[in-house]
C-alpha positions, 0 to 999 in steps of 0.5 A, a space after each residue: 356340788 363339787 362331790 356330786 360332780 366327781 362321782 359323776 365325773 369318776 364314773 366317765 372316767 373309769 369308763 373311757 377307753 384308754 387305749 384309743 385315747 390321746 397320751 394328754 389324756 392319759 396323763 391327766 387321767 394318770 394325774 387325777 387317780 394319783 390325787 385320788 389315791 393320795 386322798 383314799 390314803 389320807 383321809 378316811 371319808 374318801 370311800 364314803 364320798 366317792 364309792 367303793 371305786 376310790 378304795 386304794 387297791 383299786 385307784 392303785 390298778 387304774 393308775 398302773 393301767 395309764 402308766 402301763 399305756 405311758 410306758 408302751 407309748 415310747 416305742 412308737 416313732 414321734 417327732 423329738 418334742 412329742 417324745 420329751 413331752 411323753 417322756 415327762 409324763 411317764 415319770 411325773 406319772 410313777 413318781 408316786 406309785 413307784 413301777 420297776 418295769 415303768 421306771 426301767 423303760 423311763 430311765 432307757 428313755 432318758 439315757 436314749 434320749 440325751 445321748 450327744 449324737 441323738 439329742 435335736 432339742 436344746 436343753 432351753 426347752 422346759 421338758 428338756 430341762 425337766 428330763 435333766 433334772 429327773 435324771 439328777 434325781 434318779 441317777 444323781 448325774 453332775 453333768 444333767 444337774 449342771 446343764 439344768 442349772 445353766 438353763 435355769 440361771 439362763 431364764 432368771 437372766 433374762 427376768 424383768 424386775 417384775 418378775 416377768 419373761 419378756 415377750 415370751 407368751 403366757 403359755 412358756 412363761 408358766 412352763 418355765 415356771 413348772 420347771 423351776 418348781 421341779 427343780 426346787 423339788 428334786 434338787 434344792 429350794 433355796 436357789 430360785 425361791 424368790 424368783 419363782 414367787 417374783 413371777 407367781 405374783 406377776 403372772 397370777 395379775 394377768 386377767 387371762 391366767 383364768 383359763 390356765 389350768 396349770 396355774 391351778 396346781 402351781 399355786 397349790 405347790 407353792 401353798 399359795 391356794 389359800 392365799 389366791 382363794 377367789 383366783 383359784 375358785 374362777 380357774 376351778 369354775 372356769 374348768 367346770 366349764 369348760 371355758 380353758 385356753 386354746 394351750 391347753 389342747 395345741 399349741 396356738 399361743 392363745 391364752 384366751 378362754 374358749 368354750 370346749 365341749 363338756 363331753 369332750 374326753 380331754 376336758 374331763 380328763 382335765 378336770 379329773 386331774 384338778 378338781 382334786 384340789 378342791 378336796 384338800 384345801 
């Protein structure tokens, strides 16, 4: 079911205009041809599933395409949020297919961007963080890697014994947890291990959590997919579906699954960026 699905879902994709589509858009689509193409690469039957259109050379021009819209998207005017989020995203997007122009304008983006007199948003907000640690990896700057690690010692603070944020909505709850797993990445794993496995297992006994697509990935690069199997199997069914939470299209706070047009072109966006997992576990 699910290469039929794909194939057919690939096709949509490689059809969409990117350049009227939102930037949420683009980045899921950017997201979904880097699994592809980490998948052409690692496993030679890929070309056989999905067609001539998987084929490396391909997966690689379509991805250079959304990084390219990613990249030209910074030189609008957006409020300060809109440009962290588009910030993140240019540079989760080339982080696997490395661009020197790309990765030029990201970097310009950065320094701009956290200038003491220029930055409006405090280094709290997950994209913030984010940023900061990015550009620790990138630049190796003590100042981004201290001011990251105030922030993240700031939320393991205020954790519960559960491993929970209390009153903090489910939505920030898993953003916060995106932004440790980032930081155990590019900086070091052994600082927050426990504490982002704490609250892994608190938030995946939500019965909500089911619509949230981000949780999806999480337990993947935790290597917990295997071990969440039925969890993981109601997400993928959820998003094939189309049945997310509200979050996943605005912020509203509501963690609720709700119906969404299948032709919708951000819900096949989505689900170009995650049925990959389906394939490699």
């Amino acid at each position: 079911m699910y290469k039929s699905y794909f194939n057919v879902l690939l096709e949509k994709i490689r059809s969409l205009p990117l350049q009227t589509a939102t930037m949420d858009q683009v980045a899921h689509i950017c997201f979904g041809y880097r699994h592809l193409l980490i998948l052409s690469y690692t496993s030679p039957d890929t070309i056989n599933m999905f067609g001539q259109e998987a084929r490396p050379d391909l997966v690689s021009l379509a991805l250079m395409q959304g990084t390219d819209i990613l990249a030209r998207n910074l030189d609008r005017e957006m409020k300060p949020a809109a440009r962290a989020r588009s910030i993140v995203n240019l540079l989760n997007a080339i982080t696997f297919q490395f661009n020197p122009e790309h990765m030029q304008v990201a970097r310009n983006a950065i320094q701009e961007f956290l200038q003491p007199a220029t930055q409006p948003l405090p280094d709290d907000t997950p994209d913030i963080c984010k940023i900061l640690c990015y550009n620790y990896y990138f630049d190796s700057d003590q100042d981004s890697l201290q001011r990251a690690e105030a922030v993240l010692d700031r939320w393991v603070a205020d954790q519960t014994g559960s491993g929970a944020w209390k009153d903090l909505k489910l939505d920030d709850a898993l953003e916060r947890l995106v932004t440790m797993m980032m930081y155990s990445g590019m900086v070091d794993q052994k600082p927050y291990k426990k504490t982002i496995k704490k609250a892994f297992r608190h938030y995946a006994r939500y019965p909500q959590i089911t619509a949230e697509v981000r949780f999806l990935t999480i337990a993947a690069q935790m290597g917990f997919f295997a071990s969440y199997a039925n969890l993981m199997q109601q997400i993928l069914q959820n998003v094939l579906e189309g049945k997310l939470s509200a979050s996943a299209w605005e912020d509203t706070g509501n963690t609720q699954a709700i119906p969404i047009d299948p032709d919708d072109p951000l819900l096949q966006a989505i689900q170009f960026h995650i049925l990959y997992w389906r394939f490699t576990f």
